[in-house]
C-alpha positions in Angstrom: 44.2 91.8 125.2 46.7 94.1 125.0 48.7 95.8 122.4 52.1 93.9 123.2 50.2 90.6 123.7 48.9 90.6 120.5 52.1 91.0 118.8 53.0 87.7 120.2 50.3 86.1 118.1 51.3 87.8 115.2 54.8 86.4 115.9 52.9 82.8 115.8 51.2 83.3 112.5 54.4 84.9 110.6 56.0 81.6 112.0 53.0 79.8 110.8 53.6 81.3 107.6 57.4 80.4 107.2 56.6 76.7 108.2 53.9 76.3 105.4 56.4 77.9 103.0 59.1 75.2 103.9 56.6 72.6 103.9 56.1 73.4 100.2 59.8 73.8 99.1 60.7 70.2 100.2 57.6 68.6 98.5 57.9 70.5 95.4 62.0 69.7 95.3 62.9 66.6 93.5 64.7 64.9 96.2 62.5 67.1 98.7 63.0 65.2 102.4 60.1 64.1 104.0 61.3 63.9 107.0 61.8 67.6 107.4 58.3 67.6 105.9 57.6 65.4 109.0 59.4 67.8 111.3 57.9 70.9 110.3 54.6 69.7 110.7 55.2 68.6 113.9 56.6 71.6 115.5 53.8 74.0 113.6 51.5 72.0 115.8 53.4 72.3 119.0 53.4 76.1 118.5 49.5 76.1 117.3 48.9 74.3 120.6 51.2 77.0 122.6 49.1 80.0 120.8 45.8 78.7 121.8 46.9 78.0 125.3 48.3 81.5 125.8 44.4 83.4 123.9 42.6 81.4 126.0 44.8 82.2 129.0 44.0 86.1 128.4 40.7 86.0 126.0 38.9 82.6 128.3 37.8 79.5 126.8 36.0 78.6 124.0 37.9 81.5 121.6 36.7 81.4 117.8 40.5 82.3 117.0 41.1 79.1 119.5 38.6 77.4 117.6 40.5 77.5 114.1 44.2 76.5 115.8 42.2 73.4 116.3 41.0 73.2 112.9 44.7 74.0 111.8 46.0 71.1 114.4 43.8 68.8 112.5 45.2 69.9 109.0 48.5 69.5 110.2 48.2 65.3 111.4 45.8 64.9 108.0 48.9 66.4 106.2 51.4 64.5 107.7 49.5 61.1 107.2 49.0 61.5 104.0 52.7 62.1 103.8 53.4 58.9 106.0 51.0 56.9 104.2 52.9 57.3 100.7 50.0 58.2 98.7 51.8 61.5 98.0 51.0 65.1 98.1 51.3 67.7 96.2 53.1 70.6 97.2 50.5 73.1 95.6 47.3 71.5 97.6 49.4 71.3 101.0 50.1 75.2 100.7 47.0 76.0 99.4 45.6 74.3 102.3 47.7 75.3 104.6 47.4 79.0 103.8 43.8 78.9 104.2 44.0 77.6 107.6 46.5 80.0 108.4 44.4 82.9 106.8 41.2 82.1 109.3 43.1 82.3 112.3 44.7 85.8 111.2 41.1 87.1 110.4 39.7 85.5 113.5 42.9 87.0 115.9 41.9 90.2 113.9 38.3 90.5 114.5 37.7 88.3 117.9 40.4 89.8 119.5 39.5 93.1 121.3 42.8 95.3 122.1 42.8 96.8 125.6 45.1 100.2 125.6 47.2 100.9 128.8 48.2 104.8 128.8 49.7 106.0 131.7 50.4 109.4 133.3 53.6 109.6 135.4 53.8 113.4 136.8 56.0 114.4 139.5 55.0 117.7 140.6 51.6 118.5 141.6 51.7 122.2 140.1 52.5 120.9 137.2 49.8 118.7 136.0 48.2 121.6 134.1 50.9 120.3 131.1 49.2 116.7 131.2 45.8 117.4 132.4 43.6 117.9 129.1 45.6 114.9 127.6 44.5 112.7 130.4 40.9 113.5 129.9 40.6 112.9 126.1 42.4 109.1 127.1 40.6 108.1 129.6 37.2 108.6 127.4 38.8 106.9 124.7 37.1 103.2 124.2 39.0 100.1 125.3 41.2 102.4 127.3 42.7 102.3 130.5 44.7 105.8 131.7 46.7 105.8 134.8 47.8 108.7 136.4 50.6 107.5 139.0 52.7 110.3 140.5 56.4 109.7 140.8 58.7 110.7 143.8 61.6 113.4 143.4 64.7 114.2 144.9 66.2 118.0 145.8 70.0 117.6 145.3 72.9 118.8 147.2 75.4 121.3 145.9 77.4 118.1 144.7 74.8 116.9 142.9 73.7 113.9 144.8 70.2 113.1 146.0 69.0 114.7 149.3 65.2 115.1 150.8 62.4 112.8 148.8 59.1 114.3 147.9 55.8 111.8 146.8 53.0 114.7 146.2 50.4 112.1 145.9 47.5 114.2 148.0 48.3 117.0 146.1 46.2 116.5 143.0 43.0 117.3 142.1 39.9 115.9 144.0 38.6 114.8 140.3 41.6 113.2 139.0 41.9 109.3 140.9 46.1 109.0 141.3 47.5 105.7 142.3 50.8 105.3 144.0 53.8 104.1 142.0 54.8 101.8 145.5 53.4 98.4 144.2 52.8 98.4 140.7 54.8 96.9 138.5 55.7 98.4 136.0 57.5 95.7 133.4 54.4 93.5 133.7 51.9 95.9 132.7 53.9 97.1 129.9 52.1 99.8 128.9 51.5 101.1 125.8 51.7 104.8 126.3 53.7 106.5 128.7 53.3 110.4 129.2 56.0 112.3 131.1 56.5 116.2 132.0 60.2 116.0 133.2 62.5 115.3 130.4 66.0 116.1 132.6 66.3 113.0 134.1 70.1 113.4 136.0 70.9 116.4 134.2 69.2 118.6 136.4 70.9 120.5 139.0 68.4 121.0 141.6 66.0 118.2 141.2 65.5 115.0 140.1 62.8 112.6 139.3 63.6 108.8 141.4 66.3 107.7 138.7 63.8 104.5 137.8 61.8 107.0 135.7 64.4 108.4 134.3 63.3 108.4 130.6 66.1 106.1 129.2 64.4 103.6 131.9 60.9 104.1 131.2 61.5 103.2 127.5 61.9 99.6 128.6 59.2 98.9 129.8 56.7 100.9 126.9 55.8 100.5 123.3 55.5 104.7 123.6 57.3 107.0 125.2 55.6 110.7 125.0 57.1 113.5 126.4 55.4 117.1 126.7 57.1 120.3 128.4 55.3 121.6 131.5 56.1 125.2 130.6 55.4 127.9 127.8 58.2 129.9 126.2 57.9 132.6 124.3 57.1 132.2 120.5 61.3 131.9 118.7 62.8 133.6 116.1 64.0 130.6 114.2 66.7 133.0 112.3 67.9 134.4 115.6 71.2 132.4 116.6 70.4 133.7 120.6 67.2 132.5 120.7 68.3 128.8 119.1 70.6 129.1 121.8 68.5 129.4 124.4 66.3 127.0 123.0 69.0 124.0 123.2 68.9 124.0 126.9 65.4 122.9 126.2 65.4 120.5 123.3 68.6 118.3 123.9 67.4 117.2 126.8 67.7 113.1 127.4 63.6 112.8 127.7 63.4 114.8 124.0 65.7 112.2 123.0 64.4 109.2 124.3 60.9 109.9 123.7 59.4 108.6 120.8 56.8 111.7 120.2 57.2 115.6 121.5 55.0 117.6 121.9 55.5 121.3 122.2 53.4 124.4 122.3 53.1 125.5 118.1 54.7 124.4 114.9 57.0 127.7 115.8 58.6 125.5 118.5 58.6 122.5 116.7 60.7 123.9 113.8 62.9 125.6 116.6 63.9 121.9 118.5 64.0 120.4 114.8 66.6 123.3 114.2 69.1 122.8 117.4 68.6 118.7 117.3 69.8 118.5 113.9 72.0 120.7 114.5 73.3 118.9 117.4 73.1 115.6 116.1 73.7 115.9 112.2 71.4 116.9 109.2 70.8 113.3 108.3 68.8 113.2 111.6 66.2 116.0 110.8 63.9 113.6 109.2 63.7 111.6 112.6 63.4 114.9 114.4 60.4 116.0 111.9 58.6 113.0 112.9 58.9 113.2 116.3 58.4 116.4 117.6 54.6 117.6 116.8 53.5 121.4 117.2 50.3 120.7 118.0 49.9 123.1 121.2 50.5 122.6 125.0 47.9 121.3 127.3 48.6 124.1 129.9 47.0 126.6 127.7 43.9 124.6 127.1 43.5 124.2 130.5 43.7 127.8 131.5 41.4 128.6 128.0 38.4 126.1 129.8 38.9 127.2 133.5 38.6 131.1 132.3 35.7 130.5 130.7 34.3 128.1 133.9 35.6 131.1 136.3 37.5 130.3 139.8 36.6 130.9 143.0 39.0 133.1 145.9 39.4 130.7 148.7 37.7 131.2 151.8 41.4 131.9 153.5 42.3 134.9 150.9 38.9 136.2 151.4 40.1 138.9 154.2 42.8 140.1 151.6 41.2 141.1 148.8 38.0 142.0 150.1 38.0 145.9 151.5 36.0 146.8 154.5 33.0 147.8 152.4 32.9 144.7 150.9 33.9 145.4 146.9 37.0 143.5 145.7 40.5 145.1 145.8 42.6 144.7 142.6 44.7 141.2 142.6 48.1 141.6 141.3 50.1 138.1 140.6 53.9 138.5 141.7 55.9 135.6 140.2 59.4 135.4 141.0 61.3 132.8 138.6 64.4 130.6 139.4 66.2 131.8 136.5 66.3 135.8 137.7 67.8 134.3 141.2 70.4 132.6 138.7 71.2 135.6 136.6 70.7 138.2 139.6 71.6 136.8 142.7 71.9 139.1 146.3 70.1 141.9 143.6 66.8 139.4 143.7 66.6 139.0 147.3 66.7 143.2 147.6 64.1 143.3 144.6 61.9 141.0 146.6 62.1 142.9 149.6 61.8 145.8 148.1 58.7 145.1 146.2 56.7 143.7 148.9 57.3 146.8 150.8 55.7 149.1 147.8 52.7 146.2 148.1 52.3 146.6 151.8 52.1 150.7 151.8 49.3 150.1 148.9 47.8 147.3 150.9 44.6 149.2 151.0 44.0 149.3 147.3 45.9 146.7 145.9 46.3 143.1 147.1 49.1 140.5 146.6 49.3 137.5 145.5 53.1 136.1 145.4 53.6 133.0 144.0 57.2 131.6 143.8 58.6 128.9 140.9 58.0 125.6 143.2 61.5 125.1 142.7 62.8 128.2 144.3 63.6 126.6 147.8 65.3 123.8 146.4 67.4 125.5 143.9 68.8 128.1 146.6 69.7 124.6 149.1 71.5 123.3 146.1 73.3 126.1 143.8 73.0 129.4 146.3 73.0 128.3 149.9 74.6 131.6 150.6 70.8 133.2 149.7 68.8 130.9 151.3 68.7 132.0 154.8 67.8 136.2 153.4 65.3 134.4 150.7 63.5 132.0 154.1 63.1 135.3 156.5 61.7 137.2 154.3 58.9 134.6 152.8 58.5 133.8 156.7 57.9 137.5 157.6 55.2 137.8 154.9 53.4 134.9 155.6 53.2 136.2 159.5 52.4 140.0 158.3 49.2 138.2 156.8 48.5 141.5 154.8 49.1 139.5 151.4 48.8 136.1 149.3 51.3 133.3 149.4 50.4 130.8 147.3 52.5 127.4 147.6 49.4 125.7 145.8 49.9 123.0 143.1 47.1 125.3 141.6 48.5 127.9 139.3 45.9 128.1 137.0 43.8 129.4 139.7 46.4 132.6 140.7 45.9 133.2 137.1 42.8 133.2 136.6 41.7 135.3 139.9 44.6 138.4 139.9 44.2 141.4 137.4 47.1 141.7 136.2 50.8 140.4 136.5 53.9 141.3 137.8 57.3 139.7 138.4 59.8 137.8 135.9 59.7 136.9 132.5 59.0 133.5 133.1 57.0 130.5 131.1 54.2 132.4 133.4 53.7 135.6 131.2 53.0 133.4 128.0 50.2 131.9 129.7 48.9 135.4 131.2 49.4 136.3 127.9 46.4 133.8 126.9 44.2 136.1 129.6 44.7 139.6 127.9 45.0 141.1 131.3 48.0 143.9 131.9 51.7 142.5 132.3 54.6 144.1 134.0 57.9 142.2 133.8 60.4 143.4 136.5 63.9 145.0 137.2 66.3 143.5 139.8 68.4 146.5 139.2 65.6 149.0 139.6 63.9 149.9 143.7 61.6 151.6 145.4 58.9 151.1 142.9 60.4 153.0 139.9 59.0 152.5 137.1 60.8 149.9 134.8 
């Protein structure tokens, strides 16, 4: 049985409870009516009936707890005819009784009744399951326990903000992790009792968004536990440092930080920086709320990474002719990562850096091989908030991809580009705290600075 089911008989035995309590205040009052007496007996049966219909419904027949809501039915009618035959009762024996009764069906519901966890998993982009993955795992190992991971369709947006092209990544995921398609199930009737998400924007974001059903204030409907956990890494904040607390806010007063009933972010650090800004944002009598909530207690990405570093990856068959050189030793692999947020600060100066750079790659092509790997998002959030860029940013990603002399990785797979290049090179994204995990070299770059000078 499940979590929420059972609370249903725990509604019936707190009622059971109240009923044997009234039964005593009428027959210990001096003018105490026995015809309430009558009544209350009467409907504490019906409902004793209704309980063991609904166990044996989801336990089967022939329940112990079934067993004593029988015995209890039978106390009830002995109760009431001794009441209707006027030989009198005394109000300390019914209760004392009654509470006995009442006490063997709590202990039976208690023990007898096993309780069947639901958690479920709802990511939307493929590439980002690395911020879920390890949680997953330790669930689905867990006894009693039933963990779901159902991908959810997103949207790109238009420039004015409504929805435009659907995506539904369900192929996408790993061969080792069984998804199941959101189309069918339903949702409100499972009712499950966890419920992890990675995207806590819900119709705040600009250039995506998740199909407005699983938009957190939604999802809390139909879940005794709402969990949200960030799919990225920032770096570690300066809780005194008004800028960084700043920046931070874009992150924590988010609607899925607010609607989720636990957070989970990358290090007590973080926690005490979203505590900060929420109760800040909100009031100070609200940072006791926000304490409980949010828990430091590190971000599944980089345990991920941590275990496939150790495990080692291997270079696809397709990237093979890149890196290898003619004599067969390995060239060096050099991860570019170019971020949303430098298109957003630098605009016409990123698509020239990009160029730019891959030129420097390609006259080194010998020695050095690339592996560029864009945000996922990148595409999308040129459509919606630069369509003036978008054409420049296409030709030259199409261009590369027909040179063939380098690596471009659209792959929901990052942990693998990680884990394979030699060092790092590109934007100071959430990427260069988790190559940071690697201890290999890292070279954030310079929109203003070309031709390969040094930064």
């Amino acid at each position: 049985m499940r979590k929420y089911q059972f609370k249903q008989i725990e509604k019936y035995i707190e009622l059971f409870r109240k009923i044997a309590e009234g039964v005593y205040m009428e027959l210990s009052a001096k003018n105490g009516n026995l015809e309430r007496v009558n009544e209350y007996l009467q409907t504490c049966q019906q409902k004793a009936i209704e309980l063991g219909e609904f166990i044996e419904k989801e336990e089967g027949l022939g329940h112990p707890t079934v067993s004593c809501l029988e015995d209890f039915c039978e106390l009830l009618f002995e109760i009431n005819e001794e009441i209707l035959s006027e030989k009198g009762l005394a109000a300390e024996s019914a209760k004392l009784r009654l509470d006995s009764a009442i006490n063997k069906i709590e202990k039976s519901a208690g023990t007898d009744i096993t309780l069947q966890k639901l958690v479920i998993f709802l990511p939307y982009k493929a590439s980002m399951w690395d911020s879920l993955e390890s949680v997953w795992k330790s669930c689905k190992d867990e006894p009693d326990t039933t963990a779901l991971v159902i991908p959810i369709p997103y949207y790109d947006k238009n420039p004015d903000g409504s929805m435009k092209e659907m995506h539904y990544e369900l192929e996408e995921y790993p061969e080792d992790v069984p998804v199941i398609s959101c189309d069918g199930f339903d949702f409100e009737a499972e009712h499950p009792d966890e419920v992890y998400i990675h995207n806590p924007y819900d119709d705040m974001n600009y250039v995506t968004s998740v199909h407005p059903y699983f938009y957190s204030e939604n999802i809390k409907k139909w879940t005794e536990k709402l969990i949200y956990i960030p799919y990225f890494v920032l770096s570690e904040p300066d809780v005194s440092n008004e800028s960084v607390l700043e920046q931070i806010s874009h992150y924590a007063i988010a609607k899925g930080v607010i609607n989720a009933d636990e957070v989970i972010v990358q290090s007590d650090k973080m926690k005490e920086a979203y505590v900060e800004v929420l109760s800040r944002r909100f009031g100070e009598q609200t940072r006791e709320t926000w304490e409980s909530k949010i828990k430091g207690s590190g971000s599944p990405k980089i345990e991920r990474l941590k275990a496939l570093n150790k495990q080692g990856v291997e270079i696809p068959e397709e990237w093979q002719h890149i890196v290898n050189k003619p004599d067969g030793t390995r060239k060096k692999i050099v991860l570019y990562n170019t971020s949303v947020v430098a298109f957003l600060n630098t605009e016409e100066k990123m698509i020239k850096k990009i160029a730019d750079t891959l030129q420097v790659f390609q006259e080194n092509k010998d020695d050095v091989a690339l592996l560029w790997r864009p945000h996922p998002l990148t595409v999308a959030t040129l459509e919606s908030m630069m369509p003036e860029l978008y054409e420049a940013y296409k030709a030259i990603v199409e261009d590369y991809k027909k040179a063939g002399w380098g690596i471009f990785d659209e792959s929901s797979d990052l942990d693998r580009a990680l884990i394979v290049s030699d060092a790092y090179y590109g934007d100071g994204s959430s990427l260069v705290q988790l190559y940071e995990q690697l201890e290999k070299p890292i070279m954030i770059q310079n929109a203003d600075v070309l031709c390969g000078e040094e930064e």
